[in-house]
C-alpha positions in Angstrom: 0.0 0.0 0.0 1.6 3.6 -1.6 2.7 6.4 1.4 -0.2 8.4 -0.6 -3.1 6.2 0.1 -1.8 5.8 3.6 -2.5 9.6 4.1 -5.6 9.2 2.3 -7.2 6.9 4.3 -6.4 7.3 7.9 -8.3 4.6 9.1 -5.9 2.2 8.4 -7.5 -1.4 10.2 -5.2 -4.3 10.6 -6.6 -8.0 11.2 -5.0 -11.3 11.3 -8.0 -13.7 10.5 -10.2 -12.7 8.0 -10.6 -13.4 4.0 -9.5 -10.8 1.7 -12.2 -11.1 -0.5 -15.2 -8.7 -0.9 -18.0 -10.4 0.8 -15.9 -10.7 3.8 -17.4 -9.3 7.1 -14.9 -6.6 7.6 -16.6 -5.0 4.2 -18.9 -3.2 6.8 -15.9 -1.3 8.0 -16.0 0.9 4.7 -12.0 1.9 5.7 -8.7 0.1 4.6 -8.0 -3.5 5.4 -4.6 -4.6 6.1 -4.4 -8.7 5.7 -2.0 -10.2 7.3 -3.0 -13.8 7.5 -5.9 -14.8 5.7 -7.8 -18.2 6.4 -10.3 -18.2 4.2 -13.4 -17.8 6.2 -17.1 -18.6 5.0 -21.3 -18.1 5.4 -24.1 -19.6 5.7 -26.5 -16.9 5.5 -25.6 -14.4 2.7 -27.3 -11.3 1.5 -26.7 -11.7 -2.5 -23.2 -10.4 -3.7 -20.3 -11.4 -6.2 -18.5 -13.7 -4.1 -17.0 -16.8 -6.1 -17.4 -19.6 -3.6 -15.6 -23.2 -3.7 -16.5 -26.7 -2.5 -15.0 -26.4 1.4 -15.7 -23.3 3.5 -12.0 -23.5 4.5 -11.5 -22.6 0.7 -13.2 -19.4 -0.8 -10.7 -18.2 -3.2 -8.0 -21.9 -3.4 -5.6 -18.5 -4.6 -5.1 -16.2 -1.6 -3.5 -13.5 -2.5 -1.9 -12.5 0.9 -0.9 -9.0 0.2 -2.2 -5.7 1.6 -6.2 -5.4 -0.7 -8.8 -2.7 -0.8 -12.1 -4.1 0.1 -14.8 -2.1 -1.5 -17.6 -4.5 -2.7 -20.8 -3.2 -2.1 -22.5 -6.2 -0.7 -21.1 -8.5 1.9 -22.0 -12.0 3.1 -23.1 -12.7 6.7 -20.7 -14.9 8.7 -21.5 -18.1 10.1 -19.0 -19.1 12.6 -16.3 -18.3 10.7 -13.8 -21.0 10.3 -15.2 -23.3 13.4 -18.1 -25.4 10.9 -18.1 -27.2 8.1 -20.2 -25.1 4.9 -20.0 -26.7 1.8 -20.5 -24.2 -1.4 -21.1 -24.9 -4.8 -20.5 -22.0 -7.0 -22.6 -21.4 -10.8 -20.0 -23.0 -12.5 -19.5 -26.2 -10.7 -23.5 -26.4 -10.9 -23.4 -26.2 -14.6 -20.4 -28.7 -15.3 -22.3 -31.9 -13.9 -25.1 -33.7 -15.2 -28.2 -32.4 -13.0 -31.6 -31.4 -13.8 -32.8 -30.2 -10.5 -31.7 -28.9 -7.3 -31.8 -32.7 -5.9 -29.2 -34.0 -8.3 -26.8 -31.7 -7.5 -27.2 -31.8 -4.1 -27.0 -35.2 -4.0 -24.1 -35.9 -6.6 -21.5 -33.2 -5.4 -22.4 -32.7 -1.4 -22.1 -35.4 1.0 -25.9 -35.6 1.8 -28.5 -37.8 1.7 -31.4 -36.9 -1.0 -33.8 -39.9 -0.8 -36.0 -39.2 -4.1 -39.3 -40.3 -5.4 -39.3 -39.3 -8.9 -37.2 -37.6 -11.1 -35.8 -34.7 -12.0 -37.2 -32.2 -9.0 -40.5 -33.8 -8.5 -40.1 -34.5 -4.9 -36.8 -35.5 -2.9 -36.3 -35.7 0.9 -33.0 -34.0 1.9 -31.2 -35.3 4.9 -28.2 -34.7 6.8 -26.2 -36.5 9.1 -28.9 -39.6 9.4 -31.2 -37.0 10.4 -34.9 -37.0 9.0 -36.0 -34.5 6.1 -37.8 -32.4 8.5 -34.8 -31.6 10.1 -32.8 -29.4 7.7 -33.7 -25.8 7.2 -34.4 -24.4 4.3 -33.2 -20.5 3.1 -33.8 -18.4 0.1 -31.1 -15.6 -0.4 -30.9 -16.0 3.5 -34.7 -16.0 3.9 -36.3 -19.1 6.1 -38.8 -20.9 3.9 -39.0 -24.2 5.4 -42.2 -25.5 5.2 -44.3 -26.2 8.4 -46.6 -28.9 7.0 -44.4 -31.2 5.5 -40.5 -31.6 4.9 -41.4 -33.2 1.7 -42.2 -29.2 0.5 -39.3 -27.8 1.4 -37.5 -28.4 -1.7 -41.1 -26.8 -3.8 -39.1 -23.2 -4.6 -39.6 -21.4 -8.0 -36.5 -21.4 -9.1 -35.0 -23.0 -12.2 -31.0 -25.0 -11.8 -29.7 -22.1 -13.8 -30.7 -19.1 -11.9 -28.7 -20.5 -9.0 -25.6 -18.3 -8.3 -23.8 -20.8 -5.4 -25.6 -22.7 -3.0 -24.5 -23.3 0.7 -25.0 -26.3 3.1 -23.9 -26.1 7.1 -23.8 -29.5 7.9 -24.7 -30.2 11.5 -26.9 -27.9 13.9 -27.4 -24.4 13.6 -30.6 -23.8 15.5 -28.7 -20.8 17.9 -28.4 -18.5 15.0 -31.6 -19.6 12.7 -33.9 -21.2 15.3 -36.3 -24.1 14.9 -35.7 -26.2 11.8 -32.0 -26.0 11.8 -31.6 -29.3 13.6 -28.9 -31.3 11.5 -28.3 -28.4 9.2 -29.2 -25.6 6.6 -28.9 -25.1 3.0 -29.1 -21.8 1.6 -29.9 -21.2 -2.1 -28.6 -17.9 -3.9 -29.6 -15.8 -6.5 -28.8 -12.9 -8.0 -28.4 -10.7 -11.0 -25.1 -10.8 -13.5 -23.0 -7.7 -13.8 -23.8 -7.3 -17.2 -26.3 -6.5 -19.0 -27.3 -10.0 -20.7 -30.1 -12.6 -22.4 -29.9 -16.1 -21.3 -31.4 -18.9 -23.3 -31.3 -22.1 -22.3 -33.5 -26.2 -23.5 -33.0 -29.5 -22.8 -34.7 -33.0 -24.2 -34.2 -36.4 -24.2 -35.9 -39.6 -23.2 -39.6 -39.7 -21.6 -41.0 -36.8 -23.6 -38.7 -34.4 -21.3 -38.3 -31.2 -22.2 -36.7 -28.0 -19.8 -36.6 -24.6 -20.9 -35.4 -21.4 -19.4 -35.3 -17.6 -20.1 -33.4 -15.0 -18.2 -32.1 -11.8 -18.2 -30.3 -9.2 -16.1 -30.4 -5.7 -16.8 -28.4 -2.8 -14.5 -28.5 0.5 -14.2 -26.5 3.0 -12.3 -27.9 2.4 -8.9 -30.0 -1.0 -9.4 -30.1 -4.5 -10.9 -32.6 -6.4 -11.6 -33.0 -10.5 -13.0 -35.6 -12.6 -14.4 -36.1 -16.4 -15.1 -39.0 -17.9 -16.7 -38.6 -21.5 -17.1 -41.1 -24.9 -17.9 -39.8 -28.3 -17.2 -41.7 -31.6 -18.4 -41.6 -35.1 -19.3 -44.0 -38.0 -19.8 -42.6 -40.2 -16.9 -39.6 -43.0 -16.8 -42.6 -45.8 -15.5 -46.5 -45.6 -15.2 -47.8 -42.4 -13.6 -44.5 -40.9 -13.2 -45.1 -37.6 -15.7 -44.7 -34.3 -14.5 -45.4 -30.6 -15.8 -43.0 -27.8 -13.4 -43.3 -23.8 -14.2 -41.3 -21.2 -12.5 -41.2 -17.3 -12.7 -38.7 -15.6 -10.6 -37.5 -12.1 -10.4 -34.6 -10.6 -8.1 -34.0 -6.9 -7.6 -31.2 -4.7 -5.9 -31.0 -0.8 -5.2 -28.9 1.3 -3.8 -29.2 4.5 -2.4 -27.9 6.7 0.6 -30.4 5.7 3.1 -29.2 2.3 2.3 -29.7 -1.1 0.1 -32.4 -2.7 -0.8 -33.2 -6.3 -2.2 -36.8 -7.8 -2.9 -37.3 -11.0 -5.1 -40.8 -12.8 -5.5 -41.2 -16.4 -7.4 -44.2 -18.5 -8.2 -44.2 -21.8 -8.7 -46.6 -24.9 -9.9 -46.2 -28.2 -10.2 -48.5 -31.5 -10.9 -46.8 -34.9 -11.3 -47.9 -38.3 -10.8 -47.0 -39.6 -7.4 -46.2 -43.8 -7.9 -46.5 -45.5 -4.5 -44.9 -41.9 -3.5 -46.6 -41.7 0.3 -47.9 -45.9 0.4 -47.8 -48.5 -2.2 -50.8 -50.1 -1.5 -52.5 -47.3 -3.7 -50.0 -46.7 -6.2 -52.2 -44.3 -8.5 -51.6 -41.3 -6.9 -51.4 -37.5 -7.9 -50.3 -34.4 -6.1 -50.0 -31.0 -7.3 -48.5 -28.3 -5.7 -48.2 -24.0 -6.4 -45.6 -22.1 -4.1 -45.5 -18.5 -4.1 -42.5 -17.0 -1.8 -41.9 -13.1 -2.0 -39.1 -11.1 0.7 -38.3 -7.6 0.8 -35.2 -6.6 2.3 -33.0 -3.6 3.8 -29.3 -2.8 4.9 -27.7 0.0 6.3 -24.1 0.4 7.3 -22.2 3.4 9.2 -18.9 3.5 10.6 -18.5 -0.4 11.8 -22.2 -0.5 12.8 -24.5 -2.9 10.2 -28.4 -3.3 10.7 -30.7 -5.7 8.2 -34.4 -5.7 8.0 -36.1 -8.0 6.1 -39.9 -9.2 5.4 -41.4 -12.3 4.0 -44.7 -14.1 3.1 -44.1 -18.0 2.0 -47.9 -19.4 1.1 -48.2 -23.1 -0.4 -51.1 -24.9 -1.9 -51.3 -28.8 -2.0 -54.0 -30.6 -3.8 -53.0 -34.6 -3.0 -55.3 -36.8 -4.6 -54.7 -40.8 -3.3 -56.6 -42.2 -7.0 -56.0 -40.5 -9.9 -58.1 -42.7 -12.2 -60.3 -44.7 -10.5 -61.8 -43.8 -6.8 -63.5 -46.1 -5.2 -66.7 -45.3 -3.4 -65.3 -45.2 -0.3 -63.6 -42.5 -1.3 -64.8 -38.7 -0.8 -62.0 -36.4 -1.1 -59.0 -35.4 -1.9 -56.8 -33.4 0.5 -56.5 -30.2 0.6 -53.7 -27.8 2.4 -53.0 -24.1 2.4 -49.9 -22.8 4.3 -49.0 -19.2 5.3 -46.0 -18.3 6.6 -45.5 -14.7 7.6 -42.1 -13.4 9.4 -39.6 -10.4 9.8 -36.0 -10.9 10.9 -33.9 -8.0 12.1 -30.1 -8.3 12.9 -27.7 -5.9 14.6 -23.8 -6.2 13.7 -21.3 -4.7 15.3 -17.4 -4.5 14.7 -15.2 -3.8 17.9 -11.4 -4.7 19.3 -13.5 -7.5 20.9 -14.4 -9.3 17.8 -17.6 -9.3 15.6 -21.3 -9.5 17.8 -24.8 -9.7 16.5 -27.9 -9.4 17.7 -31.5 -10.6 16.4 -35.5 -10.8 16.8 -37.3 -12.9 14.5 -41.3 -13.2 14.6 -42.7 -15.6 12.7 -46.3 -17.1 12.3 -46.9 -20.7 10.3 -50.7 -21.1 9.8 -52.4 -24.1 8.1 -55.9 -24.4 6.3 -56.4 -28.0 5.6 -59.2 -30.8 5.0 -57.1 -33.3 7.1 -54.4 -31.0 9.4 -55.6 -28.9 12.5 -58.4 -28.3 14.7 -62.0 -28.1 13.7 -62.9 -24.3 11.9 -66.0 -22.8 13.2 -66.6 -21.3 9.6 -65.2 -23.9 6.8 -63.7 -22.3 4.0 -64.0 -23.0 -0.1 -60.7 -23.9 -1.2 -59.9 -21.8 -3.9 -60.9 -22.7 -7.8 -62.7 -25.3 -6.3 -66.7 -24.8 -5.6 -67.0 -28.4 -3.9 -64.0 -28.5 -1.8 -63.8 -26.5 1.6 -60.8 -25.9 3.9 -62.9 -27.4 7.3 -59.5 -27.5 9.9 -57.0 -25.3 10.0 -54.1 -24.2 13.0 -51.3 -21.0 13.4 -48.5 -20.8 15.5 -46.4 -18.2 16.6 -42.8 -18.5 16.9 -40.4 -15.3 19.0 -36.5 -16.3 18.2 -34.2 -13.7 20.0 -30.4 -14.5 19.1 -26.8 -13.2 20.5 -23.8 -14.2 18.9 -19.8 -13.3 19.0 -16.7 -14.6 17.5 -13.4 -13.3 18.9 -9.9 -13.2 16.9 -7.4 -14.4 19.4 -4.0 -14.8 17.5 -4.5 -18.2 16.2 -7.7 -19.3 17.5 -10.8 -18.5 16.7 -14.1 -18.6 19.0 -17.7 -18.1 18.4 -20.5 -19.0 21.3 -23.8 -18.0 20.7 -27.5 -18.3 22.4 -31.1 -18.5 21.2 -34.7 -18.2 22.6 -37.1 -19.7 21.2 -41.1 -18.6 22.3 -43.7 -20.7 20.0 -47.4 -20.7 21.1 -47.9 -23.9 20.8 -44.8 -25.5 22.4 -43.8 -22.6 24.9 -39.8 -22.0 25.2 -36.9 -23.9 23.9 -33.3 -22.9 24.1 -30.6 -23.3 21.3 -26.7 -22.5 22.6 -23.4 -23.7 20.9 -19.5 -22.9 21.2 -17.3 -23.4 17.8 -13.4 -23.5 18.1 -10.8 -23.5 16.1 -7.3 -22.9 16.1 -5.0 -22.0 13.1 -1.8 -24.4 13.2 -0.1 -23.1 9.9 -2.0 -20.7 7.3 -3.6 -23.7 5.3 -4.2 -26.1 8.1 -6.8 -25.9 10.7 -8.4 -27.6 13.7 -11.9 -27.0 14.6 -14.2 -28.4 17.4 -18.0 -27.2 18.4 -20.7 -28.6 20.6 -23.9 -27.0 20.3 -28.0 -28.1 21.1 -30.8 -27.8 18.6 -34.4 -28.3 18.1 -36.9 -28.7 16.1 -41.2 -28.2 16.2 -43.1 -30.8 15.0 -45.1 -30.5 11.4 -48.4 -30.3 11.1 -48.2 -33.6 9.5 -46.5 -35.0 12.2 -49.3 -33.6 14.6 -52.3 -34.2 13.0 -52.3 -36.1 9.7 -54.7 -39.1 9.5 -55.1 -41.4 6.6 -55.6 -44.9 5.3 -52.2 -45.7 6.4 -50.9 -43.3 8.9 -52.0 -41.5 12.0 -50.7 -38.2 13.5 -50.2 -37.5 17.6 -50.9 -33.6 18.6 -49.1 -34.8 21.9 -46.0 -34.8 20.1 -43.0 -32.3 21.9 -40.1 -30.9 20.0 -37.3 -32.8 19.3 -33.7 -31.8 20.6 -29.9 -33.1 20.3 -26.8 -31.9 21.3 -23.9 -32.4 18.7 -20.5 -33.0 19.2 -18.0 -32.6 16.2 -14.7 -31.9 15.5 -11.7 -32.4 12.9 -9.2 -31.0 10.3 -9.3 -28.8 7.6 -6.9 -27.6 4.9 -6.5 -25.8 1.9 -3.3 -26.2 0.7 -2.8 -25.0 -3.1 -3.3 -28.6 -4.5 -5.9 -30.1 -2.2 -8.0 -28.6 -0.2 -11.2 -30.5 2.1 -11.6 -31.9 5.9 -12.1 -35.0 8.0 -14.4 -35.3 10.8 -16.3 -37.0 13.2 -19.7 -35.9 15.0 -21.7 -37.2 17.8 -25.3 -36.0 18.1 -27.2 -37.0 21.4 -30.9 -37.1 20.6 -34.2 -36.4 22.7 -37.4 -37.2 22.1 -36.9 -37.4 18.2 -39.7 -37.8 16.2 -40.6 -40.7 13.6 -43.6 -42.2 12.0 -43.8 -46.1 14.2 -45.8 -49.4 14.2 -45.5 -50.3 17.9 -46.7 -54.1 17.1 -46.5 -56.0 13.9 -50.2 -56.1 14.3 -50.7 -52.6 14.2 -52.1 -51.2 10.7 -50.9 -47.5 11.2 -47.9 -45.6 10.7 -48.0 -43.1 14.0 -46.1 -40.5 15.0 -43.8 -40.9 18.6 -41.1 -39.1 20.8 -38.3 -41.2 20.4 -36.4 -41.3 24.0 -33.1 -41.1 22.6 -31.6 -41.9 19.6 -27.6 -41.4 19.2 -26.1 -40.9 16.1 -22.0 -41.0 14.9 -20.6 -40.5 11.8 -17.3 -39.8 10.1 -16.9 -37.7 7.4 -14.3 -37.1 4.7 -14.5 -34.5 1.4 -11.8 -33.2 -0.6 -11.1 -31.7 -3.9 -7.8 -31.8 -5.7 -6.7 -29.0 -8.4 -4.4 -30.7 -10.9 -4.5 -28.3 -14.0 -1.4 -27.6 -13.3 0.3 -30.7 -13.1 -2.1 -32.9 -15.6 -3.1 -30.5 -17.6 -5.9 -32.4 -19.1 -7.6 -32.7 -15.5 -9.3 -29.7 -13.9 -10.6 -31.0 -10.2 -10.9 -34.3 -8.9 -13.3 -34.5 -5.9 -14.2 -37.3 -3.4 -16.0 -38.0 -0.1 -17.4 -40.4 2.0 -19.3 -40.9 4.7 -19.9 -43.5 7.3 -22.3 -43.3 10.1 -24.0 -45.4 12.8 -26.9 -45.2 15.5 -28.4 -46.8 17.8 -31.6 -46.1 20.3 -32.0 -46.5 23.8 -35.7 -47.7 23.8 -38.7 -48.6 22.2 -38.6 -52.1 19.8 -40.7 -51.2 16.7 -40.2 -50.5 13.5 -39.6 -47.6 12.1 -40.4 -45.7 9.1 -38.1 -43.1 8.3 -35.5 -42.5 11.2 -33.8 -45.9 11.1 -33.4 -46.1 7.4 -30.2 -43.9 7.2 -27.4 -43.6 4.6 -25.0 -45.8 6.5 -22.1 -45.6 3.7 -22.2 -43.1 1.0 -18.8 -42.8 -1.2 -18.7 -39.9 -4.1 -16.5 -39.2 -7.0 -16.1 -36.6 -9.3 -13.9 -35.3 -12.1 -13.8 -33.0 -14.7 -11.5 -33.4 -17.2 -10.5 -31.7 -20.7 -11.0 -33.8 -24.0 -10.1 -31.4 -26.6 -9.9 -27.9 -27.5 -13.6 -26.4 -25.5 -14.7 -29.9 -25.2 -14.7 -30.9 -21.1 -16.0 -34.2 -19.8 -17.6 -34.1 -15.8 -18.4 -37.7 -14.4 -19.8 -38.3 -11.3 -19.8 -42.0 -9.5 -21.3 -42.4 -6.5 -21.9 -45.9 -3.8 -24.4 -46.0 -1.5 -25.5 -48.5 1.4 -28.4 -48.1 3.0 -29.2 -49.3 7.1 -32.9 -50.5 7.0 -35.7 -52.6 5.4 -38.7 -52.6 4.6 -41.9 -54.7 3.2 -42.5 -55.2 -0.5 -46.0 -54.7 -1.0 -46.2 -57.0 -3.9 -45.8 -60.2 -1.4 -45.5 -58.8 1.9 -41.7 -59.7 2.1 -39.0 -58.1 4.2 -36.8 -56.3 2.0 -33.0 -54.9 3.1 -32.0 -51.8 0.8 -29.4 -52.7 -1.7 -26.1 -51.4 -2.3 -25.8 -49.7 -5.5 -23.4 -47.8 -7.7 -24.3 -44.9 -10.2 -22.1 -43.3 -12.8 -23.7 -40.1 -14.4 -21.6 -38.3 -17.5 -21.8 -34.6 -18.7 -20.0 -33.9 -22.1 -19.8 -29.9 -22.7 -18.7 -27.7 -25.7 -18.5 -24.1 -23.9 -17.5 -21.3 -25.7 -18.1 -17.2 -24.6 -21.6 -16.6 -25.9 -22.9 -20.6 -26.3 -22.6 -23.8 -25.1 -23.8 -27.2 -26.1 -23.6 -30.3 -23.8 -24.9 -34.5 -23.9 -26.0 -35.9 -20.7 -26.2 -39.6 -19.5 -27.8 -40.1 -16.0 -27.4 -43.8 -14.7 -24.8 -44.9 -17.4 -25.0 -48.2 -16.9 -28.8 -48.6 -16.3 -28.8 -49.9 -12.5 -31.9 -50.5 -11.0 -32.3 -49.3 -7.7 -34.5 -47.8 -4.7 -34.0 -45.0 -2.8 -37.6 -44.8 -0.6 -39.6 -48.4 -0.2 -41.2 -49.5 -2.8 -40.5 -46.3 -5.1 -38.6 -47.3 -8.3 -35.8 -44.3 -9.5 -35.3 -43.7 -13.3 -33.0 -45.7 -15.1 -30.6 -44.6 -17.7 -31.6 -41.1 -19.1 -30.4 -39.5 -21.9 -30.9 -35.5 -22.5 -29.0 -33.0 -25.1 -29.2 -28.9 -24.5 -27.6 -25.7 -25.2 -27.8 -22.2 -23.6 -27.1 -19.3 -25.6 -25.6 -15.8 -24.2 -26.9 -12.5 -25.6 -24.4 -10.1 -24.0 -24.6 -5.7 -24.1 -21.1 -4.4 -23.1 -22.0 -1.1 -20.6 
């Protein structure tokens, strides 16, 4: 840094532990940064910004330039424990190289998680983390909670199409003291965001099954404001019988800037209608569902001095038509069911930069209402669902939840320390607490130790409470569920590798799961587990070796291996003891020739649990089973073209009892790039 811009700038700020890049949290300071030592740190919750993000939150930028840097991006990311958790990000560019035609498939190809699917291509998948259930991860929109309160099957309804994704990010393990209920095993946030340029994107695919997927987008900026667009429609007749589905999404994200402050609002609709194949029980197989999700948030920032505040707002509503006979109904058979969820909230957060470290403060309200035929207490005045003149919403329930957060991380030297608390008020449940402690300590600049214990919770769904059908039976006596997790390991980011290794322990209370307490009993109901214990070890790396095979761009591989065991109760379970016990990943992406790039994607999986095929009432133990999934890609500046083969070599598999996945599919596309230089 020049004597000049010394005198310029006399608030010269030297630190010793944070990134140099520009959604780092010392952004806020608006002054000069001096960086010292810089490992990379990472978040979890992010408002929007240019931030190019890698596959290990130890790894931001694998190229830190450790020189004196001017930070002056606009928009900054929020930090999540610094360098004491494990986040996982995938950036645009590592989304587009692998074959993937929805959210699912690319969590569940590149990430170490569990996506236990029930058709293809974005229908419905169950995400789970850690062995955990797939009510227990929450779900964020540009740092926006829109998990669903009615069913985890939902979470993953959000009207957005693969390519208007700018990086995703998954916490692996609690986070319930910063985010609340929901955040149990862990949290995924999805971001979007316009491109710097003015620009036209254009973007098909087709193949096999009648499927077709086509997206329109644009981003158009102007001096203080930025605004994107996505329009896409995604179909295909089905890989089996009543397996075809019809997706839409519209989805617009806007940005302004001005001297009171910033300013960010996006809105998306979605629908969706698919035919559900033995999707909830197999003994009616001819099942339908179709779903509309409409999620709008508008948002505020204002920085001064090393002071930030954000304000946001947000309305998630949800519309489920499920419909257990799609052809023919039998006559004892009267309706189909019917839910409606609201979900209203506003989230402020105080930040503030001192000697002592970085603190924040927060106050989240939130209400989750239902209007069902099946879910909730009796309504006094039934209401007509809408675009229906027979049907009538005749139950319904709300809820309201009060989080209040504190949080600090302190910079000592080498270590680094974040402890944090939550309280959590709902109306139903009355008070729950959330508190943690991450460490980690710095023993060169590319090698790190980390440690954490911390307790989270989660509310029961309204499915969980009150859902009663042919084959299951909810429990409003149901409490919130609660574990403390131990974890702890080592992560690098040396300039040719860079990933961790870990192990966790979570300690959990009263978890919840769908039971049959006697093989006699004909229902599926909900319990309180009393304790269920889960361990697991984890490994995830990725290797860049352009510049020593210059052929090969990244090689990437995990693996996972967990166990558990429960401390009462003998009955059989539905959905807690089937975990992922093994789950081994592979990935590469290699150059063939000139702008031709091959990515391929192998992945093993073993699966704890059984359960009874419904054609002969057997006992069936999941299957191990490999997959190999190709991408071949011409890219150029303005165009690309690509082949894709999902399931190579045509295994035959099941990932949820009973529910067949797709077999080898074969899709060709293109996206074009319409580009207008400012």
């Amino acid at each position: 840094m020049n004597k000049s811009l010394k005198q310029k700038n006399r608030k010269l700020r030297f630190f010793h532990k944070w990134t140099n890049k520009g959604y780092g949290i010392f952004n806020s300071l608006k002054v000069m940064v001096k960086i010292c030592v810089i490992p990379a740190t990472y978040s979890l919750i992010a408002s929007p910004t240019v931030a190019i993000a890698q596959t290990d939150t130890v790894s931001v930028s694998r190229h830190l330039d450790l020189k004196e840097v001017v930070v002056s991006t606009k928009l900054k990311a929020e930090s999540y424990s610094e360098l004491n958790r494990v986040v996982q990000v995938l950036t645009q560019e590592e989304i587009q190289q692998i074959s993937a035609s929805s959210l699912q498939d690319v969590l569940e190809k590149v990430i170490n998680v569990d996506i236990r699917q029930r058709g293809g291509n974005g229908v419905q998948g169950d995400m789970i983390f850690r062995g955990g259930s797939f009510d227990q991860v929450l779900v964020l929109l540009n740092g926006v909670n829109i998990t669903d309160p009615q069913t985890g099957h939902h979470n993953l309804n959000i009207p957005i199409d693969l390519n208007s994704i700018q990086r995703i990010e998954v916490l692996q393990g609690p986070g319930a003291r910063v985010y609340g209920a929901g955040a149990f095993s862990g949290a995924i946030n999805i971001i979007t965001q316009p491109d710097s340029k003015n620009q036209l994107k254009l973007s098909a695919k087709a193949g096999e099954h009648g499927l077709f997927e086509g997206n329109l987008q644009g981003s158009v900026n102007f001096k203080n404001s930025s605004t994107f667009l996505s329009v896409s429609n995604n179909r295909s007749n089905g890989y089996i019988k009543n397996t075809d589905y019809g997706i839409t999404n519209f989805f617009i994200h806007s940005f302004l800037v001005t001297k009171l402050g910033n300013f960010n609002f996006f809105t998306g609709f979605q629908t969706k209608g698919f035919g559900a194949n033995s999707f909830y029980t197999p003994k009616y197989p001819d099942q339908y569902e179709r779903t509309s999700s409409l999620i709008s948030s508008l948002g505020f920032e204002r920085k001064w001095n090393q002071n930030t505040i954000q304000i946001n707002t947000y309305i998630r509503k949800h519309w489920d038509r499920f419909e257990l006979f799609r052809d023919t109904v039998p006559s004892w058979y009267k309706n189909h069911n019917y839910h409606l969820t609201t979900v209203l909230g506003s989230k402020v957060v105080y930040r503030k930069i001192s000697n002592f470290g970085r603190t924040q403060l927060g106050v989240e309200p939130r209400s989750e209402g239902i209007l069902s035929n099946v879910l909730g207490d009796a309504l006094l005045n039934p209401r007509k669902v809408f675009g229906n003149d027979t049907a009538y919403y005749t139950k319904g329930k709300t809820r309201y939840i009060y989080n209040l957060f504190v949080d600090h991380t302190f910079y000592l030297k080498r270590f680094n320390i974040s402890t944090g608390v939550n309280y959590s008020y709902c109306t139903t449940f009355n008070s729950e607490w959330s508190y943690g402690l991450d460490v980690s300590y710095s023993i060169v600049d590319q090698l790190r130790l980390y440690a954490s214990a911390n307790r989270s919770f989660r509310n029961p769904t309204f499915t969980d409470l009150y859902y009663v059908g042919p084959t299951n039976l909810g429990n409003s006596n149901l409490k919130p569920e609660s574990a403390i997790t131990y974890e702890g390991g080592l992560k690098s980011d040396f300039p040719l590798l860079s990933g961790y290794i870990g192990y966790f322990h979570r300690k959990g209370k009263n978890i919840i799961d769908w039971i049959k307490k006697t093989p006699l009993d004909t229902k599926w109901q909900t319990e309180n587990y009393t304790r269920l214990n889960t361990n697991g070890l984890e490994v995830s790396t990725v290797s860049s070796l352009k510049d020593i095979i210059p052929l090969v761009n990244t090689l990437s591989l995990s693996y996972s291996y967990l166990w558990q065991n429960k401390q009462s109760g003998n009955f059989d379970s539905y959905y807690v003891m089937d975990y992922l016990k093994q789950n081994f990943r592979l990935g590469l992406n290699h150059k063939i020739v000139s702008k031709l790039s091959a990515t391929w994607n192998l992945s093993w999986q073993e699966r704890e649990g059984a359960y009874t095929n419904f054609s002969n009432g057997s006992s069936v133990s999941y299957k191990p089973f490999w997959l190999i999934d190709l991408k071949l890609s011409w890219v150029d500046t303005k165009y690309s073209v690509y082949s894709e083969v999902s399931n190579l070599f045509n295994t035959r598999y099941i990932d949820i009892a009973n529910v067949e996945q797709p077999r080898r599919w074969i899709t060709i596309g293109f996206l074009l790039k319409f580009v207008r230089e400012n």
